[in-house]
C-alpha positions as CSV (number, residue, x, y, z in Angstrom):
1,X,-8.8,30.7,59.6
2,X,-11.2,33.8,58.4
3,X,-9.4,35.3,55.1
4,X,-10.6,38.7,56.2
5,X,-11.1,38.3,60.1
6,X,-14.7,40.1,61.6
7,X,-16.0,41.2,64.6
8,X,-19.1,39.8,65.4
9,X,-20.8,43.0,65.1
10,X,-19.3,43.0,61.4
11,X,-20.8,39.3,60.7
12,X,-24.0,41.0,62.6
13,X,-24.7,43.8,60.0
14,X,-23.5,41.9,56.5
15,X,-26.3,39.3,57.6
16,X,-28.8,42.2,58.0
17,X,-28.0,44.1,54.5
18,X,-28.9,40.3,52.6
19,X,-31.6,40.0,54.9
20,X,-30.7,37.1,56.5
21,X,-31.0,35.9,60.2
22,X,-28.1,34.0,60.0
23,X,-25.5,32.2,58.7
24,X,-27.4,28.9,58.6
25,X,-30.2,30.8,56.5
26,X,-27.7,32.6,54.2
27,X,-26.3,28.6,52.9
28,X,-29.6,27.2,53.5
29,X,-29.7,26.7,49.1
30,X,-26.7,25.0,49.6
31,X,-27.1,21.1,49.4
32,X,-25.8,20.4,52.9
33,X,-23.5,17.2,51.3
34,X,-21.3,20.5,49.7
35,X,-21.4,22.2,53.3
36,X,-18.0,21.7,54.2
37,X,-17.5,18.4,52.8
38,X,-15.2,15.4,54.1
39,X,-12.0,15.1,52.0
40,X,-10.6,11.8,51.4
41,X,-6.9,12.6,51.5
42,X,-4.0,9.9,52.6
43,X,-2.2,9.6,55.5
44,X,0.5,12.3,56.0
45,X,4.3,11.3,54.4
46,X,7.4,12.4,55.7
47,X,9.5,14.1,53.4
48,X,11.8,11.6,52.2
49,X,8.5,9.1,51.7
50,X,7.2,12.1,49.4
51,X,9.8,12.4,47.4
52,X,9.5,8.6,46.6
53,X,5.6,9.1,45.9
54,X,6.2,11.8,43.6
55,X,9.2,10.4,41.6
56,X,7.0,7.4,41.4
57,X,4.4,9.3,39.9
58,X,6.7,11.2,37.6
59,X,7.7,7.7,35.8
60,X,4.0,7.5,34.6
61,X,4.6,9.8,32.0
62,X,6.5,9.7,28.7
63,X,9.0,11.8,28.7
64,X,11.9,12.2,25.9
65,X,14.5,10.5,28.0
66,X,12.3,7.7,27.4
67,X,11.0,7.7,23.7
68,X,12.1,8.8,20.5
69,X,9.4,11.4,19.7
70,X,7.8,12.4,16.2
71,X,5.3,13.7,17.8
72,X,4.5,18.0,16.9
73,X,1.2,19.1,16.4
74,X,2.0,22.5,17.3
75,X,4.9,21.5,20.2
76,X,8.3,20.8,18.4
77,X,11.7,19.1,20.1
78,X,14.3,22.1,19.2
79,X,17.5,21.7,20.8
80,X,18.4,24.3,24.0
81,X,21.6,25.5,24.2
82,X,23.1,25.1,27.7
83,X,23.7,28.9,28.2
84,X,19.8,29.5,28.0
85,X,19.2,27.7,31.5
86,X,22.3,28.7,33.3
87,X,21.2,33.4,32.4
88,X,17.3,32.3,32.6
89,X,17.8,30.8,35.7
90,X,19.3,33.8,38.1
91,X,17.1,35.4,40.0
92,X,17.3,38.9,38.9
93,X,15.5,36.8,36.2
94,X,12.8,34.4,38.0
95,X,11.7,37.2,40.5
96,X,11.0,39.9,38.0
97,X,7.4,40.8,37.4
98,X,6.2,44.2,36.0
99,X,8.1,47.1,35.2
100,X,6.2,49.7,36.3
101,X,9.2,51.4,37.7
102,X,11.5,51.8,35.1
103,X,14.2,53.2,37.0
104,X,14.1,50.0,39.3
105,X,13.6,47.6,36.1
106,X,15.9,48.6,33.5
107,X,17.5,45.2,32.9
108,X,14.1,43.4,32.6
109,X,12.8,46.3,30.3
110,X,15.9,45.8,28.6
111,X,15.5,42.1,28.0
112,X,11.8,42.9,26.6
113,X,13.4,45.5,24.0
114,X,16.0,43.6,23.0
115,X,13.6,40.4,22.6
116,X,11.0,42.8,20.6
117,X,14.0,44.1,18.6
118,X,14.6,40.1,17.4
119,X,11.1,39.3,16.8
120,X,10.3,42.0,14.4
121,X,13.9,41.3,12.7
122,X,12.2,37.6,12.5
123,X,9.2,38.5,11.0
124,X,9.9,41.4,9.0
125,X,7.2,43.4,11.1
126,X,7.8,46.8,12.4
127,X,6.5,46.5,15.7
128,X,6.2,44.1,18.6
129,X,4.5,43.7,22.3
130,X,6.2,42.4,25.3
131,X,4.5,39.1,24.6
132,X,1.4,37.3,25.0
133,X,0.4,34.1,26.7
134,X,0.8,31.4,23.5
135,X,0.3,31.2,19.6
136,X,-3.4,30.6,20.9
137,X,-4.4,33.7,22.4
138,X,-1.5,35.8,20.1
139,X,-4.2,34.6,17.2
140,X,-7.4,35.8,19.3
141,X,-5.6,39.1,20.7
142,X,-5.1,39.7,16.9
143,X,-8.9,38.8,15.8
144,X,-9.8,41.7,18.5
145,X,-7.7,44.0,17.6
146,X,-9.0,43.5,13.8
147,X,-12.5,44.0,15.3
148,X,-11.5,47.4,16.7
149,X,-9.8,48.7,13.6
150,X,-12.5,47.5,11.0
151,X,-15.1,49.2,12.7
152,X,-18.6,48.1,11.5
153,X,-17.4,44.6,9.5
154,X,-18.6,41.4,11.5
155,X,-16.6,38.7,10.4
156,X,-13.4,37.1,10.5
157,X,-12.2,34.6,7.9
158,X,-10.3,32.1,9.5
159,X,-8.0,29.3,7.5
160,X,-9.5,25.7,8.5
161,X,-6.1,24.2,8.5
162,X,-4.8,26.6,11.3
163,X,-4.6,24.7,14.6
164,X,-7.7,23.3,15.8
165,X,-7.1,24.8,19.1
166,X,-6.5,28.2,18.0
167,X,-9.4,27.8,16.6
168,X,-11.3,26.8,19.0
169,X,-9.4,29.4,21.8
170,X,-11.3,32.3,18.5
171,X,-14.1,31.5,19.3
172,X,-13.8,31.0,22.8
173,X,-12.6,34.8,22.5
174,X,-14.9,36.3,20.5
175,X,-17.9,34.8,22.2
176,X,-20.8,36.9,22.8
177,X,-19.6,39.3,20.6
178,X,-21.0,40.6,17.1
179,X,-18.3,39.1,15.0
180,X,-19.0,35.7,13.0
181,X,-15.9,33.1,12.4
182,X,-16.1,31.6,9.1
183,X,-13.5,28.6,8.6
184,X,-12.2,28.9,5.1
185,X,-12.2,26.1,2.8
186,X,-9.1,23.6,2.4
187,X,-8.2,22.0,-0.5
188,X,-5.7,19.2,-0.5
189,X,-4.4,20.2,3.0
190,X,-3.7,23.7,1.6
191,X,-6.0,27.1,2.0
192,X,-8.5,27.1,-1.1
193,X,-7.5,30.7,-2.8
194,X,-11.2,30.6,-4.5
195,X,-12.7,29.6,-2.1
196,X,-11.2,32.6,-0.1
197,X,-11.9,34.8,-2.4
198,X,-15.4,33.6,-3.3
199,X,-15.9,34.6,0.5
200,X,-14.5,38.0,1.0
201,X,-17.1,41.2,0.7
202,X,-17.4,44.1,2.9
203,X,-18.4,42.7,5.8
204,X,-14.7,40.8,6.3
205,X,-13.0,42.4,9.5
206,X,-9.6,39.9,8.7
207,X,-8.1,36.8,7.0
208,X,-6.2,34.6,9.3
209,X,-3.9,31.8,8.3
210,X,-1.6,29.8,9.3
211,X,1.9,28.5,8.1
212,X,3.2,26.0,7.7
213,X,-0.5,25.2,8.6
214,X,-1.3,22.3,11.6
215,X,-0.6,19.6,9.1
216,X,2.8,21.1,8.3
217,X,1.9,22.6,4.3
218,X,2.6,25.3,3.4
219,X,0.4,28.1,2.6
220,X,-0.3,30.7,-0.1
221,X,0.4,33.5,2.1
222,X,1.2,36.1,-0.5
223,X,-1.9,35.9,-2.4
224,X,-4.3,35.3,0.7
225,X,-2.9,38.7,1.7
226,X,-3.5,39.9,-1.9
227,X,-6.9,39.0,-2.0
228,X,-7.4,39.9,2.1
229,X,-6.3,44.1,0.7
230,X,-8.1,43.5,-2.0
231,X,-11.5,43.2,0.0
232,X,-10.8,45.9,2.9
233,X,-9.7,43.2,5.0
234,X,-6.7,43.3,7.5
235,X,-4.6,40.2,6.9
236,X,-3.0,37.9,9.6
237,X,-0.4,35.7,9.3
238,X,0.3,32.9,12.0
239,X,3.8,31.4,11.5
240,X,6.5,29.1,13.0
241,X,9.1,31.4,13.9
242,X,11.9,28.6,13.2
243,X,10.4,28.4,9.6
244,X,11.0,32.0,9.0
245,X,14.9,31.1,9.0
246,X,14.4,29.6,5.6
247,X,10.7,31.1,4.7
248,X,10.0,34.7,3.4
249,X,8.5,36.5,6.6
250,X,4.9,38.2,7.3
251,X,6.6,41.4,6.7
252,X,7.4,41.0,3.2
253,X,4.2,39.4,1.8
254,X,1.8,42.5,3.3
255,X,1.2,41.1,6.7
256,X,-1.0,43.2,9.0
257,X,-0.1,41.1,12.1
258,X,2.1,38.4,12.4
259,X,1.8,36.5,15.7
260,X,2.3,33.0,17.0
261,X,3.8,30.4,19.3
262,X,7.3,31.3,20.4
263,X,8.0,27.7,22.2
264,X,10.4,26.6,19.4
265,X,12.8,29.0,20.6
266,X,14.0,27.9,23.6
267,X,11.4,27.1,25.6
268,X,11.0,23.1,26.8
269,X,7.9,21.2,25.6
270,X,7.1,20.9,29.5
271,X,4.1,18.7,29.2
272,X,2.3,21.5,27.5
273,X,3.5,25.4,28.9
274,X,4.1,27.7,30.0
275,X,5.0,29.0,26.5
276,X,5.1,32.4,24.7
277,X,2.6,33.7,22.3
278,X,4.5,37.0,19.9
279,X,2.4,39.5,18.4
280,X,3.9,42.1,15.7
281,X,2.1,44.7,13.5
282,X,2.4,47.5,10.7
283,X,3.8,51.0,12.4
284,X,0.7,52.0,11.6
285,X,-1.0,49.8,13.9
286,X,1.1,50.5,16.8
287,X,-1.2,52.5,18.9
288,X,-3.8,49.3,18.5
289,X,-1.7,46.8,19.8
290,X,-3.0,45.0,22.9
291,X,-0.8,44.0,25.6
292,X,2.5,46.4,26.9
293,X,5.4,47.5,24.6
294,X,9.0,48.7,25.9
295,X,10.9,52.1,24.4
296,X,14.3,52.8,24.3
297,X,14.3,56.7,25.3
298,X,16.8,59.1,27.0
299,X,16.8,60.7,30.5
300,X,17.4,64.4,31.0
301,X,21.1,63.9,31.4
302,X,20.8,62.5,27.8
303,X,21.4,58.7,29.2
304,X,19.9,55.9,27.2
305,X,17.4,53.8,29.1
306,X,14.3,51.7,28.6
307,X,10.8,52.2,30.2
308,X,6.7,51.0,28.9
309,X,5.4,53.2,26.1
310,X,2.4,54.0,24.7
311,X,-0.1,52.6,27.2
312,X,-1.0,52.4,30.9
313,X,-2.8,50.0,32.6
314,X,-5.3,51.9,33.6
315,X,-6.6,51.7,29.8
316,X,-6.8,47.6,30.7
317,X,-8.8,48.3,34.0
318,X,-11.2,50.5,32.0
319,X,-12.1,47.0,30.3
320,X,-15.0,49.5,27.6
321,X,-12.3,51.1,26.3
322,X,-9.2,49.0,26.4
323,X,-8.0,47.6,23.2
324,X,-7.4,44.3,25.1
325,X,-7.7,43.0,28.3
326,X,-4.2,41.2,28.6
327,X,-2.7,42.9,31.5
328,X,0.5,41.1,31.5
329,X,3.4,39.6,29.7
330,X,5.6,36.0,29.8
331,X,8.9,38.4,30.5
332,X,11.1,35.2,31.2
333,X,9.8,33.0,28.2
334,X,10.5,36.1,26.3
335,X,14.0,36.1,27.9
336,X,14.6,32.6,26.6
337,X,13.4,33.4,23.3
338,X,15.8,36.4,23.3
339,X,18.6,34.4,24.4
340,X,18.0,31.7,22.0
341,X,17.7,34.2,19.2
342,X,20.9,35.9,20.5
343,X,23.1,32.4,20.9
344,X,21.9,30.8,17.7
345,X,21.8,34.4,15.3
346,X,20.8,35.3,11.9
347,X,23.1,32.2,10.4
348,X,21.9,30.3,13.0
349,X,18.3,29.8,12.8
350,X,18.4,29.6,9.0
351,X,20.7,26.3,9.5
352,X,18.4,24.8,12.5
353,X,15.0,25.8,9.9
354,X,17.3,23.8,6.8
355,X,17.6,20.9,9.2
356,X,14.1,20.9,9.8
357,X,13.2,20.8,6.5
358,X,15.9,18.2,5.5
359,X,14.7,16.0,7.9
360,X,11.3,15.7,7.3
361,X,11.5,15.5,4.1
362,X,14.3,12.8,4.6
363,X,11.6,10.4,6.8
364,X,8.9,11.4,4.6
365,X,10.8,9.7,1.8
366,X,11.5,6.7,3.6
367,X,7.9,6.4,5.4
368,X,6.2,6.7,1.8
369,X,8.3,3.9,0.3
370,X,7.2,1.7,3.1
371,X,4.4,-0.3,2.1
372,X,1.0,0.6,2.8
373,X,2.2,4.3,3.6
374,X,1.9,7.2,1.2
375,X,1.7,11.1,1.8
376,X,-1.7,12.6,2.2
377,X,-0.9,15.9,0.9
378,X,1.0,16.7,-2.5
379,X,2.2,20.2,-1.3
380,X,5.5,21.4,0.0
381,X,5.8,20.9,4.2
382,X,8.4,22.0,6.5
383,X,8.7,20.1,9.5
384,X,5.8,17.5,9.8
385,X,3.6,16.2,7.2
386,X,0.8,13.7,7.2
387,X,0.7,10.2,5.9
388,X,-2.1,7.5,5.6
389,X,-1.6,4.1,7.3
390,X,-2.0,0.9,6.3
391,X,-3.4,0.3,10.4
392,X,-5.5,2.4,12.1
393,X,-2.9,5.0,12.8
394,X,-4.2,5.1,16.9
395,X,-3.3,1.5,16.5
396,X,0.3,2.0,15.0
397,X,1.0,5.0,18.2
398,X,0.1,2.7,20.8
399,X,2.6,-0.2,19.1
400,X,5.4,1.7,18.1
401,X,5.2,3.3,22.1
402,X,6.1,-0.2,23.5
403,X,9.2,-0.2,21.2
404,X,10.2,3.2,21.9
405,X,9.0,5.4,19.5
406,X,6.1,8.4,19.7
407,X,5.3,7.7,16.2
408,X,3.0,11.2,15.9
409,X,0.0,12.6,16.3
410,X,-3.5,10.3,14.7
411,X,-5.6,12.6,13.4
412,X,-8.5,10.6,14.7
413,X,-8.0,12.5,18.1
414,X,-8.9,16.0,16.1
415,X,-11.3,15.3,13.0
416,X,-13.4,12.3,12.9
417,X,-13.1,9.9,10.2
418,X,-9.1,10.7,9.7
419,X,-8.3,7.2,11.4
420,X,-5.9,6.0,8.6
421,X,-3.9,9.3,8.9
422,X,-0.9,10.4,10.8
423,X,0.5,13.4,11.5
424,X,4.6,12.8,11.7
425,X,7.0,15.8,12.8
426,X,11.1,15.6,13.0
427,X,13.1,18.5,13.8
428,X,17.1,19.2,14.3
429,X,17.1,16.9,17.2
430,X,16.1,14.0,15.2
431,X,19.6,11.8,14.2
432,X,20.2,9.6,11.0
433,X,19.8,6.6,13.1
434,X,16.6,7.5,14.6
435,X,15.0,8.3,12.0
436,X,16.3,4.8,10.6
437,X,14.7,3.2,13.7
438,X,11.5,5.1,13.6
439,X,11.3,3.3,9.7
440,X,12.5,-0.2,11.0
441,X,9.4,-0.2,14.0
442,X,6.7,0.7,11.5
443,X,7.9,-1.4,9.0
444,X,8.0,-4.4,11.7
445,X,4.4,-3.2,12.8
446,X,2.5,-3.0,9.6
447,X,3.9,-6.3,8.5
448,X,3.2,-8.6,11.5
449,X,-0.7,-6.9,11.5
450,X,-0.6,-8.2,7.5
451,X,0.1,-11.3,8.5
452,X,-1.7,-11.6,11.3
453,X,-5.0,-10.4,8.9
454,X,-4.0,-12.9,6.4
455,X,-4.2,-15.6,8.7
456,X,-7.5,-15.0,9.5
457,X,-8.6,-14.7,6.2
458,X,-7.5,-18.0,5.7
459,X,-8.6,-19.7,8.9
């Protein structure tokens, strides 16, 4: 079936304005093995054999029905209350897609207010958008807008103990553009302060770091900011929102922009997304920020309603001029966000970010007495830390699975080198006796692979 269908006088005259004499000349570059090529697909299923074939492919996966996970990395196990599903699902909800219209949208619009009235209470920021993407492109978004305000510095100073994959999704961003990422130094799995500082000058656009930082420390935020100002630099903080229950927030330490991944509140690990990248800034700033914002205004009858502000999206089709080219929003992850923030409340969230903490530290005791194990890092953590092995830690994963347990993330699969090293995470979710059996399973593990060595040795 023709997407667009044509007349043959229509195929007739395209052919003439490429100057070809026929379809068969216009593909003639075309390897003819790529013309329309054979695909090697089953035999049709009826529905119920389908449903089978799929289910049967679902049990492949690990899911955390099946395992105890400790695995974070950037994706964290939070518990989700019940009423979260039940108002996300409805389909005033799922169906919703941009607001243009405000007077047909006003409880979407609402929801986005509401959620960018929590997230700047959260962060201590003045100002919010209507959500980006994920903590990955909430970190580039805000490397661009830096660009566009520090008109005529070229590079942005970038923590190397922020997520590998944000960094990676930076420079994937600022490709091809005049702007030069410099990964700042670490030291002892923290951000080097010197070694910030010996690399600020008048040529920084922004500082950008992260915490608590991919291996779970955390940072010296207040006087990275300090030093940041100090330069002419804008500062930007990435954070855990569930750590700012217990943490002082962006806001408070001189933040610029605050942004990051929203998944911890409320949103399912789903095998990796959809998720919900926020973005906050100064007041200043607000006429900078990419992506859309929602205002609370009046009509002329004096009634309170909610409409976009600020911005059209023409300025985003004009792609020269736009401050970004994010065109949309995750309005139903930022409805779960909102009604997470609004079931769980101020209280709340600073009890589910003191169970983090209590927990991790809690294994982290009990891992580092084991023997063999010790923590990498001497600095305060929140909710994952890293420990070195006495086993090659890919090798202490793919054991504990068969008992049960995700034991974490090795950092083998991110830095070469690391393959002693483990990166271990437990949230609210994780229970006394779990964390009792994710002990027991190592402990079992490391001491049948020292026997087993020690037999050898003697053989």
């Amino acid at each position: 079936m023709d997407y667009i269908p044509s007349l043959d006088v229509d195929l007739k005259k395209m052919l003439a304005d490429v100057q070809a004499g026929s379809y068969e000349d216009l593909i003639a570059a075309v390897p003819r093995k790529l013309r329309n090529p054979k695909i090697d697909l089953p035999a049709p299923l009826t529905e119920m054999e389908l449903q089978r074939e799929i289910g049967r492919l679902a049990k492949e996966n690990t899911s955390l029905e099946d395992a105890i996970s400790f695995l974070g990395a950037g994706a964290y196990e939070h518990f989700i209350p019940s009423a979260i599903d039940a108002i996300a699902s409805r389909g005033e909800f799922a169906t919703a897609y941009t607001p243009y219209q405000a007077e047909a949208s006003q409880g979407t619009l609402q929801v986005i207010y509401e959620y960018q009235s929590m997230i700047c209470a959260l962060t201590g920021m003045d100002v919010s958008n209507a959500s980006l993407y994920d903590g990955s492109s909430a970190v580039a978004e805000a490397a661009l807008l830096a660009r566009g305000i520090q008109k005529g510095r070229s590079r942005i100073l970038v923590a190397s103990t922020m997520h590998p994959d944000y960094r990676k999704n930076l420079k994937t961003y600022l490709a091809g553009l005049e702007l030069e990422v410099i990964e700042l130094p670490a030291r002892e799995g923290s951000l080097d302060i010197a070694g910030l500082r010996s690399r600020l000058d008048a040529s920084a656009c922004a500082v950008m770091v992260q915490t608590p930082n991919f291996y779970g420390q955390l940072e010296p935020m207040e006087e990275a900011a300090k030093a940041a100002h100090a330069a002419g630099a804008l500062f930007v903080a990435c954070a855990n929102p569930i750590s700012l229950g217990l943490l002082k927030p962006p806001g408070e330490y001189g933040a610029d922009f605050a942004v990051g991944e929203a998944q911890p509140l409320g949103i399912p690990l789903s095998y990796g997304g959809p998720w919900l990248g926020y973005l906050t800034c100064r007041s200043e700033l607000v006429h900078k920020i990419s992506g859309r914002i929602v205002g609370r205004t009046v009509d002329e009858e004096g009634t309170p309603g909610f409409c976009l502000t600020l911005q059209a999206r023409e300025q985003h089709i004009r792609r020269e001029k736009a401050t970004s080219n994010i065109c949309t929003n995750q309005s139903l992850l930022a409805l779960r966000a909102c009604l997470y923030l609004s079931l769980v409340g101020k209280e709340g969230i600073a009890e589910v970010a003191k169970l983090n903490y209590a927990r991790a530290h809690q294994l982290a005791k009990s891992l580092s007495g084991c023997p063999g194990f010790s923590l990498k890092y001497p600095g305060v953590f929140f909710n994952e830390f890293v420990v070195t092995t006495p086993i090659p830690s890919a090798d202490l994963c793919r054991e504990a699975l068969e008992h049960g347990i995700i034991a974490g993330l090795p950092l083998l699969c991110v830095e070469p080198g690391r393959t002693h090293e483990l990166l271990v995470c437990a949230t609210e979710m994780k229970t006394r006796q779990q964390l009792e059996r994710f002990i027991e399973v190592v402990r079992n593990i490391t001491q049948d692979a020292a026997k087993l060595a020690l037999s050898g040795q003697r053989k």
